[in-house]
N, C-alpha and C positions, 0 to 999 in steps of 0.2 A: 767534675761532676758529670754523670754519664745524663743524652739526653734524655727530655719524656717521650713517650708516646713512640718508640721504636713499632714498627708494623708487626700483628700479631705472628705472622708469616715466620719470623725468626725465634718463635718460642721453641720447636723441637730442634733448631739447632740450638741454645741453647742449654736446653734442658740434657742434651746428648752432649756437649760438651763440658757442661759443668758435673754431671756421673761422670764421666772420662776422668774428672781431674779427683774428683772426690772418692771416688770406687762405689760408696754408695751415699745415700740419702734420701729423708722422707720427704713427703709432696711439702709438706708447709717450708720445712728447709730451701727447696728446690723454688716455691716461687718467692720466697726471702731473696735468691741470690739473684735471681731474674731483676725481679724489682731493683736491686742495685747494679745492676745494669743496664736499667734506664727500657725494660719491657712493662711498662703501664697494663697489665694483666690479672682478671681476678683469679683468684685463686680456684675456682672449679672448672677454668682453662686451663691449667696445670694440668690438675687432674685427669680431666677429660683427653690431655695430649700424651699423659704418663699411661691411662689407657688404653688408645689407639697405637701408642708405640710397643706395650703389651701385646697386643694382635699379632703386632706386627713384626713379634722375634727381637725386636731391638732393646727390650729391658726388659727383666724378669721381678717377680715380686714376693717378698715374705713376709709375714706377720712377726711384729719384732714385739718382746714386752716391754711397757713402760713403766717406771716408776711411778707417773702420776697421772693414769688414768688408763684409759683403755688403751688394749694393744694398736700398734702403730704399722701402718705396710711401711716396709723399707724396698727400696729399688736399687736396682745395681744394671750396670749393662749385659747384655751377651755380647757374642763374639763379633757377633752382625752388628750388634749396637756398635763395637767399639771402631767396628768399619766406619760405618755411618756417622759416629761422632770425625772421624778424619774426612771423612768427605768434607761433612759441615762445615769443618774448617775453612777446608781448602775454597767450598764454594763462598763464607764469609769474607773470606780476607780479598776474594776473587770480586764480591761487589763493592768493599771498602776502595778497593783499586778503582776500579770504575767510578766510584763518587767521586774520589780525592781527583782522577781525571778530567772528570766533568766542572767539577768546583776550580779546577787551575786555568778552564778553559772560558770557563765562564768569568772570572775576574779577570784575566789578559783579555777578554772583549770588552770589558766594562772599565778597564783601566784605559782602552784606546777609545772609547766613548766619552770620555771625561778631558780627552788629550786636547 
């Protein structure tokens, strides 16, 4: 089970890595899968980030029809998004490193404190 309360800070890499995997998807889908990934975020901070990433060349937006209500934006990456989602990655996995760093370094002092 992924933790709570991950810092808001990692919602556009998420959001940019989860379009990368999925090609596309609408905002409610998009904070469903945040949310199970342990991003404690409402839903009009999606939104809000799926719009400023709009600005900003890295996903683009269409009106999709729905079966059971009104039409639904769907979002997909650009090309720039699909950069951006590889950065993400890269700078993800870059502070995962550093945590699991700090956590081996912090228990080998706390295991010589206990000694």
């Amino acid at each position: 089970m992924a933790p709570e309360g991950l810092p808001r800070r990692f919602l556009p890499a998420f959001l940019l890595l989860t379009l990368n995997r999925d090609g596309t998807s609408y905002g409610y889908e998009l904070w469903d899968t945040t949310r199970a990934l342990g991003l404690s975020v409402d839903l009009a901070a999606v939104y809000r980030s799926l719009r400023t990433m709009e600005r900003q060349d890295l996903v683009t937006s269409s009106w999709a029809p729905s079966d059971s209500g009104p039409d639904r934006r769907l979002y997909s990456l650009t090309g720039e998004g699909q950069s951006a989602a590889k950065d993400a990655s890269a700078e993800l996995a870059s502070i995962r490193d550093a945590l699991a760093s700090a956590l081996h370094t912090l228990a080998v002092v706390d295991a010589g404190a206990t000694s």
